[in-house]
N, C-alpha and C positions, 0 to 999 in steps of 0.2 A: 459479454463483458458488462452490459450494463445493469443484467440484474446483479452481477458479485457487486460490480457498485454499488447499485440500492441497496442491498442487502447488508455492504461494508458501512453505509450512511448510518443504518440503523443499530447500529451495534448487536447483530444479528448472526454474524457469521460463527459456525461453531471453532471459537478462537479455547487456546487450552484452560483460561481462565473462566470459560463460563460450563463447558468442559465438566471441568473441577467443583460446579457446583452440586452438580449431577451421581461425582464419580470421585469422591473426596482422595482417593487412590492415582490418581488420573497426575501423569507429570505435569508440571506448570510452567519449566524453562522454555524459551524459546528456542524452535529446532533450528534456527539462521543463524542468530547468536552465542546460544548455548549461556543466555545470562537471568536475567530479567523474568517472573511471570509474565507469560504471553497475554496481550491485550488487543484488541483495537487496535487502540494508538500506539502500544508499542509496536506491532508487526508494520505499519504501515507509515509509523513517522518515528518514534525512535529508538528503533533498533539499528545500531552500525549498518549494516545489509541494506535496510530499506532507506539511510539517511543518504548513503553514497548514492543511491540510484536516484531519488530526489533531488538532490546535491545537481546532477549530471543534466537532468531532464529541465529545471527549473532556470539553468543556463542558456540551455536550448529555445526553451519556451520564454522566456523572459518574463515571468512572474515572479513574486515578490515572496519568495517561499519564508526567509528568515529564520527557518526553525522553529515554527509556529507548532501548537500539538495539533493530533487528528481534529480534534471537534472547534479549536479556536480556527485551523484552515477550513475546514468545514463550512463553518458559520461566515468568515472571510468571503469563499467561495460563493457560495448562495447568494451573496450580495451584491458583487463584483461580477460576478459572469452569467449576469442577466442579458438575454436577447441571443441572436443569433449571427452577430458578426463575426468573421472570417475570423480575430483574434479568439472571440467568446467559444467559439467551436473550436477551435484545436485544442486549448486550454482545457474546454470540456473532456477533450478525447486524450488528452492528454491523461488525465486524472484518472476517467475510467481506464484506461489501458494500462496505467500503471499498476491502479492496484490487482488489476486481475491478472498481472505477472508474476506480483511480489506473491499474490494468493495462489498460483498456481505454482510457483518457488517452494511454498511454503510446502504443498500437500507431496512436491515431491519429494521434499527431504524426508517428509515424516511416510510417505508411503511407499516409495521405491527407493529410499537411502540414497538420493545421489541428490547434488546441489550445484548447481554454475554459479560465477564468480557475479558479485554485484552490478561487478565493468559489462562483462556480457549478457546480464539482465537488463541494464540501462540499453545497451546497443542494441538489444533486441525488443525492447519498447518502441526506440526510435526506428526500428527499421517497419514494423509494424502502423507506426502511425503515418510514417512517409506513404 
């Protein structure tokens, strides 16, 4: 989980839009959505799919989501969840484990055609981090 993370930090992940640089044929919609060029920040903060499951966890965790984009929570992040207190780690694990849900969501639509609901990606992050 935590390299998808680092790898998700760096805008690294082969998402459809970097894809498409490579492969100018290469579809660009989002396979969650079915709207938008896929991005980074769109797969992971806003696309409907990934906002619900954010939405869900950030209640939970009691962070200050707002609807920040990927790289402005990012940058948030890095600031704010310095050290290693009991808040500062869940929050951490929180983050990674989200996105390696929503990334691991993502490869199954586009590679075995099936998708679970946002509601049971969220329940299944938290059931994970409990």
């Amino acid at each position: 989980m935590s390299f998808i993370l680092w790898v998700a930090i760096r805008g690294r992940l082969s998402t459809r839009d970097r894809i498409h640089k490579y492969d100018p044929m290469a579809v660009t919609t989002s396979v969650l959505c079915n709207t938008y060029p896929k991005s980074h920040a769109h797969l992971f903060f806003e696309c409907l799919f990934s906002r619900t499951i954010w939405t869900q966890l950030m209640n939970i965790c009691g962070s200050p989501w707002n609807g920040l984009c990927w790289n402005a929570f990012i940058d948030w992040a890095s600031t704010h969840w310095r050290g290693n207190s009991p808040a500062t780690v869940a929050n951490k694990l929180c983050l990674g484990v989200a996105v390696y849900h929503i990334w691991r969501e993502r490869n199954c639509a586009i590679f075995e055609g099936t998708q679970k609901t946002s509601l049971v990606v969220a329940h299944s992050i938290i059931d994970t981090i409990r």
